[in-house]
C-alpha positions as CSV (number, residue, x, y, z in Angstrom):
1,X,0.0,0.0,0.0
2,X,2.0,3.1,-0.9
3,X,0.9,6.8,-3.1
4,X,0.3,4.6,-6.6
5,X,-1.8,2.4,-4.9
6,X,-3.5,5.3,-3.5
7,X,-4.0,6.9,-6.9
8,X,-4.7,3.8,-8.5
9,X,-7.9,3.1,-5.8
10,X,-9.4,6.7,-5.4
11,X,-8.1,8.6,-8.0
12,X,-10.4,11.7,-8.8
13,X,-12.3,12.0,-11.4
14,X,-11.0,14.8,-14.2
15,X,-14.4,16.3,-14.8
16,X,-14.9,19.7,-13.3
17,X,-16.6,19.6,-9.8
18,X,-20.2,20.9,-10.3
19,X,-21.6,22.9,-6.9
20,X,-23.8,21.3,-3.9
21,X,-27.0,22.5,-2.7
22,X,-27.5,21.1,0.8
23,X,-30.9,19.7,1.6
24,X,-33.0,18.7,4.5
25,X,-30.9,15.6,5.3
26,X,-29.4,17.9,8.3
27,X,-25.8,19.4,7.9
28,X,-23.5,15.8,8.4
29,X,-25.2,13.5,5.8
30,X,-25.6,16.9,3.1
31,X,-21.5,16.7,4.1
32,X,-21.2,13.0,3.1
33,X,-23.1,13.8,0.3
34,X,-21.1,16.7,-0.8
35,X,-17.6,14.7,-0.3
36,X,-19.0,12.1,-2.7
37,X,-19.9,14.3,-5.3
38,X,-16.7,16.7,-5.4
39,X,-15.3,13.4,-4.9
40,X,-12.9,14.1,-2.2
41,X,-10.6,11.6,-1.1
42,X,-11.7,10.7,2.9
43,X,-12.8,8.3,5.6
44,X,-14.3,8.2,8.6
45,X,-11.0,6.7,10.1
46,X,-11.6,5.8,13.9
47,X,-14.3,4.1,15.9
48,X,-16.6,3.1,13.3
49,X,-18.5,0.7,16.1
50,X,-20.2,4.4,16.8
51,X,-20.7,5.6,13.1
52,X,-24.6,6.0,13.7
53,X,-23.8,8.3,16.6
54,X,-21.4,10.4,15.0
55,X,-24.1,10.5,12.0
56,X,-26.9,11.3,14.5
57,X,-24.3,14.3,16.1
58,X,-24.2,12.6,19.3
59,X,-20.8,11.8,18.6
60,X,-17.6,14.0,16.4
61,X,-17.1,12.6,12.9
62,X,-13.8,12.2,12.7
63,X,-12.7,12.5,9.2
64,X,-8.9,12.0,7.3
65,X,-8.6,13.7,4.3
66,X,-5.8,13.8,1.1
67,X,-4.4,17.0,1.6
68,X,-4.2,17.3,-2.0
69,X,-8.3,17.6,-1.6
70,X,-8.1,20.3,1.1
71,X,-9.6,22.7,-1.1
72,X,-12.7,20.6,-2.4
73,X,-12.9,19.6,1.4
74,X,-13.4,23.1,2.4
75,X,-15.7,24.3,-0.2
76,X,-18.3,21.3,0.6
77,X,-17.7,22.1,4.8
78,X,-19.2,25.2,4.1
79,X,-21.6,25.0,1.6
80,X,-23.4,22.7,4.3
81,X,-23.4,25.6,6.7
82,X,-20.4,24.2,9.0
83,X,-18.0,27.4,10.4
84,X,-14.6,26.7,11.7
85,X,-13.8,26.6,14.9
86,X,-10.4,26.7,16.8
87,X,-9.3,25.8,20.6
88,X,-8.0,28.7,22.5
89,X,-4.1,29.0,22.8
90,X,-2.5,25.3,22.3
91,X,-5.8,23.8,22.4
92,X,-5.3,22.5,19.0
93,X,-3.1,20.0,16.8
94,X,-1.4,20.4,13.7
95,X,-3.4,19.1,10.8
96,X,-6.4,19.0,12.7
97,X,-9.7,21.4,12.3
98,X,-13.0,21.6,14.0
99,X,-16.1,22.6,12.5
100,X,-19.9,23.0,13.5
101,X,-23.2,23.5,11.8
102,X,-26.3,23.7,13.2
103,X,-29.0,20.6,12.8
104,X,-32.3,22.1,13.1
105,X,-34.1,19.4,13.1
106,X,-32.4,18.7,17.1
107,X,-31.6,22.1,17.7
108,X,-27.6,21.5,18.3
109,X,-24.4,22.0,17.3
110,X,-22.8,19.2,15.3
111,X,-19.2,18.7,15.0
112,X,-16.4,17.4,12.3
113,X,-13.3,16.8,13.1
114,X,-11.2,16.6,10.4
115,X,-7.4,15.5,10.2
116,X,-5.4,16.0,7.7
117,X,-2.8,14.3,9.0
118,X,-3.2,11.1,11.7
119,X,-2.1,12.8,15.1
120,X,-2.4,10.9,18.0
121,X,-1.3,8.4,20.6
122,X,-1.9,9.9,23.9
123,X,-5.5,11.3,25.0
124,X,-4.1,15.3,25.3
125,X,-1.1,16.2,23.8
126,X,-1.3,13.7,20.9
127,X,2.5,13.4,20.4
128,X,2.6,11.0,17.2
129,X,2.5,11.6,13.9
130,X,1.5,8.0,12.5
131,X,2.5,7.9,8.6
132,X,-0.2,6.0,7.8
133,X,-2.8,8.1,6.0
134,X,-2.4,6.4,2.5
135,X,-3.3,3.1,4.6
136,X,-6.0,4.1,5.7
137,X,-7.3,5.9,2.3
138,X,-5.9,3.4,0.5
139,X,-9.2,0.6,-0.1
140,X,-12.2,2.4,1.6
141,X,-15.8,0.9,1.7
142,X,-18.9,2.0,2.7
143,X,-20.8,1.6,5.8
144,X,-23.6,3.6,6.5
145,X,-23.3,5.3,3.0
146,X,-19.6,6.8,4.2
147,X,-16.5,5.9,3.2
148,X,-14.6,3.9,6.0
149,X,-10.9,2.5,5.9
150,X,-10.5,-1.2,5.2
151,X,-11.4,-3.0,8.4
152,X,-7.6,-4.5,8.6
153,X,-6.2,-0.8,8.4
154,X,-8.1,0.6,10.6
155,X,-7.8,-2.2,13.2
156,X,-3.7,-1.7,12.8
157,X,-4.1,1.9,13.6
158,X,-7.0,1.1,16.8
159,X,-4.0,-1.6,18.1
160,X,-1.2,1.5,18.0
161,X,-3.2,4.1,19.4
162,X,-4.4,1.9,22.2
163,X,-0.9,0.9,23.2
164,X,0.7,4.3,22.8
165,X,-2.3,5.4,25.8
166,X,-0.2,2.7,27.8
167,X,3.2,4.7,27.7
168,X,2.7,6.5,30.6
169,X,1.4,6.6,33.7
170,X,-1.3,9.7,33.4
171,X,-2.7,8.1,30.2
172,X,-2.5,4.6,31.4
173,X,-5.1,6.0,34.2
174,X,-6.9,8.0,31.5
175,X,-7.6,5.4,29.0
176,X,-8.7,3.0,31.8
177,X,-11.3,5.0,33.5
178,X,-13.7,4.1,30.8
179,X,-11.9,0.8,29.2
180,X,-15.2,-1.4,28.8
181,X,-16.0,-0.2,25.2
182,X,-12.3,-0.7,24.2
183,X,-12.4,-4.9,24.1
184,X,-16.4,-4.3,22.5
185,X,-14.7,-2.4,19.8
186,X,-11.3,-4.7,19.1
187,X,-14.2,-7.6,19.0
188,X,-16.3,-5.6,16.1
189,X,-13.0,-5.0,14.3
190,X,-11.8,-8.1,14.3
191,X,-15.4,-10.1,13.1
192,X,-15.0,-7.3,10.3
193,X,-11.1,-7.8,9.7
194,X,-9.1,-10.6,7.9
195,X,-6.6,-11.0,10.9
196,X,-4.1,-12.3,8.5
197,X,-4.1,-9.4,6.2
198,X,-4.0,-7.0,9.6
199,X,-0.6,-8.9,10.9
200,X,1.1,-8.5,7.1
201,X,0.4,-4.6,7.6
202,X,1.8,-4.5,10.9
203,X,4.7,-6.3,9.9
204,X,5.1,-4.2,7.1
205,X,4.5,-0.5,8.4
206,X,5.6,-0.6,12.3
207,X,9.0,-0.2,12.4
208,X,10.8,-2.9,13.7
209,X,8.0,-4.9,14.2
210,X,8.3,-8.9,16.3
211,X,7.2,-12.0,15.8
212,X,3.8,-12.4,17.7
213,X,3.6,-8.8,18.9
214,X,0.6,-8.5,16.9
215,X,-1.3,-11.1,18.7
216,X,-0.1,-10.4,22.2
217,X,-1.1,-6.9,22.2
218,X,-4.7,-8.3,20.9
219,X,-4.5,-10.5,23.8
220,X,-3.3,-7.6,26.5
221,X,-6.0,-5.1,24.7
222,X,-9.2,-7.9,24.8
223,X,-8.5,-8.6,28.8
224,X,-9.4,-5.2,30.9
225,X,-7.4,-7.1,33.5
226,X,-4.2,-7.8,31.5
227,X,-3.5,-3.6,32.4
228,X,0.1,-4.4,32.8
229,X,0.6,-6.3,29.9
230,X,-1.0,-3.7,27.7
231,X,1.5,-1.2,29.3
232,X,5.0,-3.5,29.1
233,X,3.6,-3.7,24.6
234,X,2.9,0.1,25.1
235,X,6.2,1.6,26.4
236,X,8.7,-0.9,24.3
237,X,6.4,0.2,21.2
238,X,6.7,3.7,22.1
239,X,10.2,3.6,22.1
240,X,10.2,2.1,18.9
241,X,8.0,4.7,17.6
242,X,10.3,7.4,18.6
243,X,10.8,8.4,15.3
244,X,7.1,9.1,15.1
245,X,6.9,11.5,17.3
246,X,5.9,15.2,16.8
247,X,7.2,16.5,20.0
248,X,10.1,15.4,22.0
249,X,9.9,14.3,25.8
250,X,10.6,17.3,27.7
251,X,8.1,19.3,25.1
252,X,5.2,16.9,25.3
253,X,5.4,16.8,29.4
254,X,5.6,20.7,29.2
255,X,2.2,20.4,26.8
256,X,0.7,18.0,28.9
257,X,0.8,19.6,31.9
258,X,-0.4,23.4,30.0
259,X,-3.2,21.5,29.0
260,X,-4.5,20.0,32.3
261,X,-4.3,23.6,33.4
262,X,-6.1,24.4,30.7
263,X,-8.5,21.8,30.9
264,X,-9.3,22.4,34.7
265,X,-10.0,26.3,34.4
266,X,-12.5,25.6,31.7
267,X,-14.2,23.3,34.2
268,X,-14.2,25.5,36.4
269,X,-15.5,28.2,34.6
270,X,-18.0,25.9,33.1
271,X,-17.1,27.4,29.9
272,X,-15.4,25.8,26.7
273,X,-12.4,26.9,25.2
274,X,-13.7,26.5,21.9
275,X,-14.5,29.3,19.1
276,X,-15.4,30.0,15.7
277,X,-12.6,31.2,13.6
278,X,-15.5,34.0,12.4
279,X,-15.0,35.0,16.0
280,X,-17.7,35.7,18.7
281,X,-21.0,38.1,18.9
282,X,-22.8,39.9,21.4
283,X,-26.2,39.3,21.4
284,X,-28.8,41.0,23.1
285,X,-32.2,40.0,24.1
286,X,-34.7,42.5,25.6
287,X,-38.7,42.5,26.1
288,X,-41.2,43.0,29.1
289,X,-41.0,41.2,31.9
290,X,-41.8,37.5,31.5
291,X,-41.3,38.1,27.9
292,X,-39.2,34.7,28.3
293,X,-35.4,36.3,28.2
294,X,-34.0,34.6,30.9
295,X,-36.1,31.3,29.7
296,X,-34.6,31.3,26.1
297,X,-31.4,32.9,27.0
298,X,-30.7,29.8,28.9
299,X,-32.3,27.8,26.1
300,X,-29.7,29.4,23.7
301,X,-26.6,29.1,25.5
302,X,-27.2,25.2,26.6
303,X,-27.5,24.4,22.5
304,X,-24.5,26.3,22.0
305,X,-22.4,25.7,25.3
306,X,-22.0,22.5,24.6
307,X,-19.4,23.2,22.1
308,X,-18.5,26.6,21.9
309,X,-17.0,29.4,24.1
310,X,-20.5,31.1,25.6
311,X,-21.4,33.3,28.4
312,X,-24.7,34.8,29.7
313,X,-24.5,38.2,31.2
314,X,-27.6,40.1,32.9
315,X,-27.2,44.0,32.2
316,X,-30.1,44.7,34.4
317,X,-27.5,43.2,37.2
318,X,-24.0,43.8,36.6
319,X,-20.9,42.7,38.7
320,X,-19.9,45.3,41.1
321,X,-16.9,46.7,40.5
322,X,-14.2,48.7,43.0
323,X,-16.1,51.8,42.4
324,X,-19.2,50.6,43.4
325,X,-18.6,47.6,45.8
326,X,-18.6,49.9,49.3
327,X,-22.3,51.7,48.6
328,X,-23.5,48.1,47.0
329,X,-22.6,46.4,50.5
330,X,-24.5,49.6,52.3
331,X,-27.8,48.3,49.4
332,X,-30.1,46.3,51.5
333,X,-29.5,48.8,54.6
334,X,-30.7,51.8,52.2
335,X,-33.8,49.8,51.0
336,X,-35.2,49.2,54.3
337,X,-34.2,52.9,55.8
338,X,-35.8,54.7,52.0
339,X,-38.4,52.5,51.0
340,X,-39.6,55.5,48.7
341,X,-36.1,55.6,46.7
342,X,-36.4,52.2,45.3
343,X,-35.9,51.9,41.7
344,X,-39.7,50.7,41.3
345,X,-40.8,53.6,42.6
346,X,-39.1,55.9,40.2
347,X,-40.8,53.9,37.4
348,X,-44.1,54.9,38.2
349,X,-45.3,57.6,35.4
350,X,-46.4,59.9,38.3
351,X,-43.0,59.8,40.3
352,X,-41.0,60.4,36.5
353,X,-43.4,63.7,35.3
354,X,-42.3,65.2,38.9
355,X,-38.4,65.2,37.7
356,X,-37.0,65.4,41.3
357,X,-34.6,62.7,42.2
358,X,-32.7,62.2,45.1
359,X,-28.8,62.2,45.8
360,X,-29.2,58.8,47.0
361,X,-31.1,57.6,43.6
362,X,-28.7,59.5,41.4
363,X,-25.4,58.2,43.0
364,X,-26.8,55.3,42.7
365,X,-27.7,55.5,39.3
366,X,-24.5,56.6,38.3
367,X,-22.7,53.6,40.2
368,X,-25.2,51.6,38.3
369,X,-24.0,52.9,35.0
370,X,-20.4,52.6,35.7
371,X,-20.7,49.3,36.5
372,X,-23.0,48.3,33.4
373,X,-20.3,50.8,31.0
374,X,-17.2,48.0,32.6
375,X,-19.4,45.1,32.0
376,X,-20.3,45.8,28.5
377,X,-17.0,46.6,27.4
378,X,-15.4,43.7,28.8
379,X,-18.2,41.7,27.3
380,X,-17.5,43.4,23.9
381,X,-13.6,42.5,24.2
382,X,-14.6,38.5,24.8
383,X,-16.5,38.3,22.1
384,X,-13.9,40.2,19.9
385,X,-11.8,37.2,21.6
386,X,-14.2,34.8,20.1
387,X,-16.5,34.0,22.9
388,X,-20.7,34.2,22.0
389,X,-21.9,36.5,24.9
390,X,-25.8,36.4,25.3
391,X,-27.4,39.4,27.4
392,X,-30.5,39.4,29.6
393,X,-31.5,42.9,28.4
394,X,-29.4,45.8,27.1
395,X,-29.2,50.0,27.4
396,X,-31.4,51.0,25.5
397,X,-31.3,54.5,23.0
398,X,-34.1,56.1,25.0
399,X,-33.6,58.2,28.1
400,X,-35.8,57.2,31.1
401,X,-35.9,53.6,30.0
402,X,-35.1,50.7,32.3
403,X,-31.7,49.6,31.9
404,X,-30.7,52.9,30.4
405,X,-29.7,56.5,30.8
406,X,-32.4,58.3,34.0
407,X,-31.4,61.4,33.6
408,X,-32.7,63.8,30.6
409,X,-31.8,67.3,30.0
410,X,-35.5,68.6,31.3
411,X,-34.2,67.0,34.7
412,X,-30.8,68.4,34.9
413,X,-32.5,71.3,34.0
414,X,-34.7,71.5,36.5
415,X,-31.9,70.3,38.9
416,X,-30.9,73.1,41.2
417,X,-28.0,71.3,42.5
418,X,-24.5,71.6,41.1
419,X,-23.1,68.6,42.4
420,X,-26.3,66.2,41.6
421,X,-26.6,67.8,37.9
422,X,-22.6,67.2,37.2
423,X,-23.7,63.7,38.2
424,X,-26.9,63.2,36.0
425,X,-24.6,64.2,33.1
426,X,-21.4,61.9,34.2
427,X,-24.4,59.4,34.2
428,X,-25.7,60.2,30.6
429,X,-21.3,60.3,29.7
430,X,-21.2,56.8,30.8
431,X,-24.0,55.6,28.4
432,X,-22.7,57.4,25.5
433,X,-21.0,55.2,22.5
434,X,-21.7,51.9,24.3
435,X,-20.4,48.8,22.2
436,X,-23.5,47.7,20.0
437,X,-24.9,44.2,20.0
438,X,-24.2,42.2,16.6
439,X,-27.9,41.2,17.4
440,X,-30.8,42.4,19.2
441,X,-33.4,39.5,20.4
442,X,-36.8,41.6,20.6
443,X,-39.1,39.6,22.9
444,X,-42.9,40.0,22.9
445,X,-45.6,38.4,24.5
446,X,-49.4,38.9,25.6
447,X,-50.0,40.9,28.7
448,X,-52.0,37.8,30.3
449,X,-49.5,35.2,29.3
450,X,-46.7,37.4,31.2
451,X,-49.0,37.4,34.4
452,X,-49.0,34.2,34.1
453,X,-45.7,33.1,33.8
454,X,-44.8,35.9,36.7
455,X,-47.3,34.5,38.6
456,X,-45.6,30.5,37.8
457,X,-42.4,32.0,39.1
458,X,-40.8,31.0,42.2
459,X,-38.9,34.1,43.9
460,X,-38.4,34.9,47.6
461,X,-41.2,38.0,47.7
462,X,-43.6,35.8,45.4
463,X,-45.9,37.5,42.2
464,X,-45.8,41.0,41.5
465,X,-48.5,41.7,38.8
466,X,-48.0,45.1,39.7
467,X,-44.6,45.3,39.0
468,X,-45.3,43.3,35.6
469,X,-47.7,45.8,34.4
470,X,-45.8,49.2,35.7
471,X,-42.6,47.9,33.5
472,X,-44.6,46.6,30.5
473,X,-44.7,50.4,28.4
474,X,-40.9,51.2,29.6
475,X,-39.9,47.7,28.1
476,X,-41.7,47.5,25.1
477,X,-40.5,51.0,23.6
478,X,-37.0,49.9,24.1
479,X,-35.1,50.6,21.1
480,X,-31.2,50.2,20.6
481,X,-30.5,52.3,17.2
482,X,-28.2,50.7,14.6
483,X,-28.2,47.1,15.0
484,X,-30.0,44.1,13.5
485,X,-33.5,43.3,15.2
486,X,-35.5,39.8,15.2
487,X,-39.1,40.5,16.5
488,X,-39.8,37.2,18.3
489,X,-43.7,36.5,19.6
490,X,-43.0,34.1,22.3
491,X,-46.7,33.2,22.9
492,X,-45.3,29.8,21.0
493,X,-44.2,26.4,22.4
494,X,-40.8,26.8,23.5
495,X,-39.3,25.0,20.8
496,X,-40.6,26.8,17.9
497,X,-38.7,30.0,19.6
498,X,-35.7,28.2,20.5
499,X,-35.2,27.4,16.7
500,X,-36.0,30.6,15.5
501,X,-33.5,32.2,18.0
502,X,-30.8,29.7,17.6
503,X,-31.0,29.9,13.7
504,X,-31.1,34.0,13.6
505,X,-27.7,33.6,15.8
506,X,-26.1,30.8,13.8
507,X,-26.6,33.2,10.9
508,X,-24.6,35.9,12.4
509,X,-21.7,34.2,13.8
């Protein structure tokens, strides 16, 4: 099996490549379709036993591609609607892409991985290089309409991978947290498989290959308990396979230990450290109360979080910063002592006309505003980044709506207070050339089906109709100028919004 054996099996056709229109099949079999007409040279080249799941998108599809069809590769990617997608700093592996589309018949994400190049061994760093693509590429055949390598090929290549997860102690303990579906899958390779054939390409293609290696490593790899068999096989082979490496020792531990850093803080800011290569968005969804913004927000960033980079920020309650911190700790103090200076009852239409606001109210206001101007902006610079931040409500244009500027020029005006009218204005400074949303989420809903869904709520001071019906005109007038709108009625089932939603977003990523 060398390159003329390659050419001589999947050799493209010289005809000119005619363009693919994807069709309802959902974005990974419109793929599999497109490959086969551009007729680009792949497989689906590792744990077949799961095809149907990585067709379904439960799973990656793992794909290995001629480089010489990179190009056809790429135009068909994204002529099904996939985007590529990177890992942040080292995340990645040479050779190796990601890239999503959205299904919308199951409202996710679904995700290729495609290798130009077969880098792996180890479950991190991946520090081999295995020279093996044209093996692989070499005699596909179908299963499940996609092209798949020859079963003996790709069992060759399952038997190296598994023993190179044996060459040290962290991914000895990694691979055997979970080694029940390893022996299910060396079983379903080898009923597919013509052993014999398999043993002449490991004798052929791993260096320095021994008599009866092959069939003691099937031994060591179809007993979970033979653990330190499998690891004897694993670091002699290793060794042996030094030549194959892409990193040396001292550069793979250095990577392997960046990555478990790496790997922890994402954990633990329950976050991935993925994004698109089109880079991030801010989007912004606003509407009256119980409009269904924190509801679908949620909705929004569980189909995306999955895969991608995404946070959910409420501008209605930002963070406090250092500026703010000491009067927010002095907060629930104030409330009790100055019932009358709550922010509810500034939003009655009788307390606005008056325009008299107290100091406490307009320091407060300001703070407010400072610490909404730091959140936005910082927001603004992760999604630059690459990160998909979704809002819970946004400033608006208007002055005197929730969320936005208080403090008009009749009030400051009619303010005969230096000191409080210098503030009103740093106020109205600090909502001046705000970063604006690459999309605006405009929710709507009837008056009675907000009631009702206040009234469902479970909060520590119970329904407030009142408080429903006193926000509903300030809401619903919100406007932010300049940036795309999508006018969503959510008086729907919840998954015909979701969809609309998540397909409006997908769009502008």
């Amino acid at each position: 099996m060398n390159e003329a054996l390659l050419n001589q099996n999947i050799g493209c056709a010289d005809s000119p490549k005619s363009a693919y229109g994807a069709s309802d099949a959902g974005p990974i079999r419109n793929l599999v379709a497109a490959l086969k007409q551009r007729q680009v040279r792949y497989c689906h080249w590792k744990s077949n036993i799961r095809l149907g799941a990585s067709l379904s998108g439960q799973e990656d599809l793992d794909l290995l591609v001629l480089r010489s069809d990179a190009t056809q590769f790429f135009e068909a990617l994204v002529g099904c609607g996939f985007k590529l997608a990177r890992s942040r700093d080292i995340g990645g592996h040479p050779g190796v892409i990601h890239a999503f589309a959205l299904d919308t018949s199951s409202l996710q994400l679904v995700h290729v991985h495609a290798y130009f190049q077969i880098v792996t061994g180890d479950s991190l760093v991946k520090s081999y290089h295995l020279p093996l693509e044209n093996i692989l590429l070499a005699d596909p055949r179908e299963l499940m309409d996609v092209l798949v390598p020859a079963a003996e090929a790709e069992l060759v290549v399952f038997l190296l991978r598994v023993a190179l997860k044996h060459s040290s102690l962290f991914e000895t303990y990694m691979v055997n947290r979970h080694y029940s579906d390893i022996p299910l899958e060396l079983a379903w390779l080898q009923d597919q498989a013509d052993e014999n054939a398999a043993k002449r390409i490991w004798k052929e293609f791993v260096p320095t290959a021994r008599a009866g290696e092959f069939e003691d490593l099937v031994a060591a790899i179809r007993n979970p308990a033979h653990k330190m068999a499998r690891i004897r096989i694993g670091v002699r082979l290793a060794w042996r396979l030094r030549d194959w490496r892409r990193l040396g020792y001292f550069a793979e531990l250095v990577s392997r230990f960046r990555r478990i850093y790496m790997l922890v803080g994402s954990r633990l800011r329950k976050h991935k450290s993925v994004n698109l290569v089109s880079g991030g968005a801010l989007i912004a969804m606003i509407g009256p109360k119980a409009s269904g913004k924190s509801t679908l927000g949620a909705a929004l960033a569980d189909r995306l979080g999955k895969q991608l980079d995404v946070r959910r920020i409420h501008i209605g309650k930002p963070p406090a910063t250092l500026v703010s911190a000491p009067v927010r700790l002095l907060l629930p103090m104030l409330r009790r002592l100055l019932p009358s200076e709550r922010s509810g009852q500034y939003q009655k239409p009788e307390r606005r006309v008056e325009l008299v606001f107290s100091y406490a109210y307009v320091v407060r206001m300001v703070l407010l505003a400072y610490d909404r101007r730091a959140l936005i902006f910082k927001s603004r610079r992760l999604a630059t980044a690459g990160a998909v931040i979704i809002t819970d409500r946004y400033p608006p244009s208007a002055i005197g709506a929730i969320d936005g500027r208080q403090f008009g020029e009749a009030a400051i005006a009619a303010c005969r207070s230096r000191l409080k009218s210098a503030l009103m204005r740093l106020e109205a400074r600090l909502y001046d050339d705000l970063p604006k949303p690459d999309l605006v989420i405009r929710l709507s809903a009837p008056i009675q089906t907000t009631l009702l869904r206040d009234a469902s709520r479970i909060k520590v001071d119970g329904p407030d109709p009142s408080s429903v019906l006193r926000r509903r005109d300030l809401e619903s007038t919100v406007e932010i100028a300049g940036t795309p709108v999508l006018m969503l009625d959510t008086d729907v089932p919840i998954e015909q919004s979701v969809s609309e939603i998540l397909t409006a977003v997908w769009e502008r990523l």
